[in-house]
C-alpha positions as CSV (number, residue, x, y, z in Angstrom):
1,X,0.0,0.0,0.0
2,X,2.6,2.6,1.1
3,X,4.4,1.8,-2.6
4,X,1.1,2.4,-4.5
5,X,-0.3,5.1,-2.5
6,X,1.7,6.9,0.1
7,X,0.1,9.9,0.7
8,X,-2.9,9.8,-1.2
9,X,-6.8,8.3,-0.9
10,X,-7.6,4.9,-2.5
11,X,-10.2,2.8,-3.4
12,X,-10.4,-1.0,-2.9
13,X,-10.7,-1.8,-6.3
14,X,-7.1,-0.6,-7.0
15,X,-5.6,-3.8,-4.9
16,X,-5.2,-7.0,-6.9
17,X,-6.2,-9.4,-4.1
18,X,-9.7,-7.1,-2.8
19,X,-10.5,-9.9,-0.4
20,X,-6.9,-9.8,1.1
21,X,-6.6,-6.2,1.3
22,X,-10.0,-5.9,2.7
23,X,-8.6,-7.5,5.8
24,X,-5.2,-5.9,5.9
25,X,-7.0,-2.3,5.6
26,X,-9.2,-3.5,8.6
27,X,-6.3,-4.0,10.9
28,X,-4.6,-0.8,9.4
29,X,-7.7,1.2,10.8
30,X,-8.2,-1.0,13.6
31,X,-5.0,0.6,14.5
32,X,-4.8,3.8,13.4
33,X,-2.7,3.6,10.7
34,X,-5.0,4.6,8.3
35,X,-8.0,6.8,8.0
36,X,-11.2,5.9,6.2
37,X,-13.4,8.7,4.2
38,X,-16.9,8.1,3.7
39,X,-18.0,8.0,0.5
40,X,-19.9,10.8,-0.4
41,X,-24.0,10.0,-1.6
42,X,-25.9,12.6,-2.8
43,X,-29.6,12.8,-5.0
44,X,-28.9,10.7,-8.6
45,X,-27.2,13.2,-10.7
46,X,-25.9,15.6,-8.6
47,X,-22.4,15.8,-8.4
48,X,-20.6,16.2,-5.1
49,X,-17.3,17.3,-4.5
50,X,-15.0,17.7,-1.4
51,X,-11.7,19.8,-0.8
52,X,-9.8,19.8,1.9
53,X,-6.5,21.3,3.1
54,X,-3.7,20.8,5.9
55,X,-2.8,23.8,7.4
56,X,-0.8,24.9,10.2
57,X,-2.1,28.2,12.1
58,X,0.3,30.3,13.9
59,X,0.2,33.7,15.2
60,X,1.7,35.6,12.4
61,X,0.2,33.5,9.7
62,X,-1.9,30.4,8.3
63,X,0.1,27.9,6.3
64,X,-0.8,25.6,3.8
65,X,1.0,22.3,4.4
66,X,-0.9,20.4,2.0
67,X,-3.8,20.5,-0.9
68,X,-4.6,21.7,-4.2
69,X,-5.4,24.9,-5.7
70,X,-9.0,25.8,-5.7
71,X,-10.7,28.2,-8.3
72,X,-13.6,28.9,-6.4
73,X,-15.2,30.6,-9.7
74,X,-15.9,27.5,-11.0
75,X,-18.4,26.0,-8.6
76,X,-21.4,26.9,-7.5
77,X,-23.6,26.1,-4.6
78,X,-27.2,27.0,-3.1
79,X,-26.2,27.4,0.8
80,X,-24.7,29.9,2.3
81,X,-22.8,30.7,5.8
82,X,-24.5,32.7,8.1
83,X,-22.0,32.9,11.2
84,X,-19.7,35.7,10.7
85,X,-17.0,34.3,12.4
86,X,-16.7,31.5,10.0
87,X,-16.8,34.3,7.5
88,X,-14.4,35.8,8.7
89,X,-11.7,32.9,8.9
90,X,-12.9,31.9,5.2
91,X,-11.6,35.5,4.2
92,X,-8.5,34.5,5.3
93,X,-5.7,34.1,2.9
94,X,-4.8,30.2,2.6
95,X,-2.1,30.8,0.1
96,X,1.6,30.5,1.6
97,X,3.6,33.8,2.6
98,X,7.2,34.4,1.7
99,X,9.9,34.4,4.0
């Protein structure tokens, strides 16, 4: 697994032997080496996406230890965020500063 996929999210299928890496995968969250995701459901043909980033915040500064680029532009969505304080902290910049 760690040759395959060392950092990133899998799916069962991508294992040869599904039956024997269903087991090994148990034990591996069993014992917290591994986290599982839920698989996202939504209506039939809606599509559903999820981002996510690492991110360290310090004092001076919140820094992006790990995930993509978003260009927010590009999706849409029918909710919106009431609570200003999460507002506030979505304002903030996640891109990393220069030393």
């Amino acid at each position: 697994m760690d040759g395959r996929f060392p950092a990133l999210p899998f799916t069962m299928r991508a294992f040869e032997d599904e039956i024997s890496a269903k087991i090994g995968i148990k034990e591996c969250i069993d014992h917290d080496l591994v986290n599982s995701y839920p698989v996202l459901v939504e209506k039939p043909g809606v599509v559903v996406a999820q981002f996510s980033y690492t991110v360290a915040i310090l004092k001076s500064q919140v820094m992006v230890l790990a995930g993509l680029p978003l260009e927010e532009d590009k999706f849409r969505t029918e909710h919106a965020i009431a609570d200003k304080r999460v507002l506030e902290l979505l304002a903030t910049s996640i891109e990393k500063k220069k030393k």
